[in-house]
C-alpha positions in Angstrom: -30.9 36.6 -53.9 -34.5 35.3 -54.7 -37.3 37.3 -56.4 -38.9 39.6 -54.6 -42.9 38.4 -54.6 -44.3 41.8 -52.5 -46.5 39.6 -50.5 -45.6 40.0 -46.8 -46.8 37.4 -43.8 -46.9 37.8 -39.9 -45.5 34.9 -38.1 -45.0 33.3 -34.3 -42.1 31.8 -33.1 -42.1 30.1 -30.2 -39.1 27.1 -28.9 -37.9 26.7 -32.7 -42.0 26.5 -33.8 -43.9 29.2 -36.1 -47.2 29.8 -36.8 -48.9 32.1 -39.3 -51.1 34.9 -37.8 -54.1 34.2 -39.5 -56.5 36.8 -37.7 -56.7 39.1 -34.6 -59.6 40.8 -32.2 -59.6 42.6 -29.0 -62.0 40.3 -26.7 -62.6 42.0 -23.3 -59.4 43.9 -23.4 -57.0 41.2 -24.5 -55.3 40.5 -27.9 -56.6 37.3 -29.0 -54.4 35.7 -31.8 -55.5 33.2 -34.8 -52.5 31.4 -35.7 -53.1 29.2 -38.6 -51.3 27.8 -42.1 -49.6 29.9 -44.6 -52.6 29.5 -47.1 -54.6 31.7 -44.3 -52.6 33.8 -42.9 -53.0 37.5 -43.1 -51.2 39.4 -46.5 -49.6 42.3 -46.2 -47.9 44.1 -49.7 -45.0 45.6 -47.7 -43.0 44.9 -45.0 -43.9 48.6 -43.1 -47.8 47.8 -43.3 -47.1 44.2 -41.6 -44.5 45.8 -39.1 -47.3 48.6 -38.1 -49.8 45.7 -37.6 -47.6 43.7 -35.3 -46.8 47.0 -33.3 -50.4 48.8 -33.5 -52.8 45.9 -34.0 -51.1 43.3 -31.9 -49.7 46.3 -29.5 -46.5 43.9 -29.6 -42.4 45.1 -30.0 -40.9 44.6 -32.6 -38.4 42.4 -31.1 -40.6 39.0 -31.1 -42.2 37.0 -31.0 -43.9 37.8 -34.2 -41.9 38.5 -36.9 -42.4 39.4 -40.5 -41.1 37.4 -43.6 -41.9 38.0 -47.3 -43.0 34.9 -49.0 -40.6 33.4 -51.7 -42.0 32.5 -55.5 -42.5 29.2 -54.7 -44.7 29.5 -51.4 -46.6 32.2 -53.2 -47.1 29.6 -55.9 -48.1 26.7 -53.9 -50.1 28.6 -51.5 -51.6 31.6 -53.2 -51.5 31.3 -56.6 -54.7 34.2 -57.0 -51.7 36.5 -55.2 -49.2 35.9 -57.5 -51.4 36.5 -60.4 -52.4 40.1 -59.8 -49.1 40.4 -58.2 -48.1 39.4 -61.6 -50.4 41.4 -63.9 -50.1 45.1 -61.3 -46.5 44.9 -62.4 -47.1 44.1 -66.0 -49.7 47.1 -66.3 -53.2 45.4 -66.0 -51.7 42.2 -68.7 -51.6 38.6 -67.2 
């Protein structure tokens, strides 16, 4: 089992492809969806506030096609490096 980083993403999948949700608005009564990159997709810091966005912000069940994944060390690393540092220094009481 792999560190747990506490950094949370949204995600599309659609015929074997994903997409990171990177923003959301309601234009004229319709969900519209920015799908994007890891490095710009939305954070969430737990699972339940990224599961509550996909049900009450993107009025979506929970049963696809987004899904939520928490990002492994290494992603967090190569993508978001400023995350992982107050990640980092929240756990370790304010010390980087």
């Amino acid at each position: 089992m792999g560190v747990h980083t506490g950094v949370f993403v949204v995600y599309y999948l659609y015929r074997s492809r994903y997409s990171f949700v990177a923003g959301h608005l309601v234009k004229d009564g319709h969900h519209v969806v920015d799908l994007s990159n890891i490095s710009n997709a939305l954070k969430f810091t737990s699972e339940h506030m990224a599961r509550e966005f996909i049900g009450d912000d993107l009025n979506r069940p929970a049963d696809g096609p987004y899904f939520v994944s928490e990002l492994t060390l290494g992603e967090l690393l190569e993508h978001c490096p400023e995350l992982y540092e107050v990640r980092r220094a929240s756990i370790h009481g304010g010390a980087a």
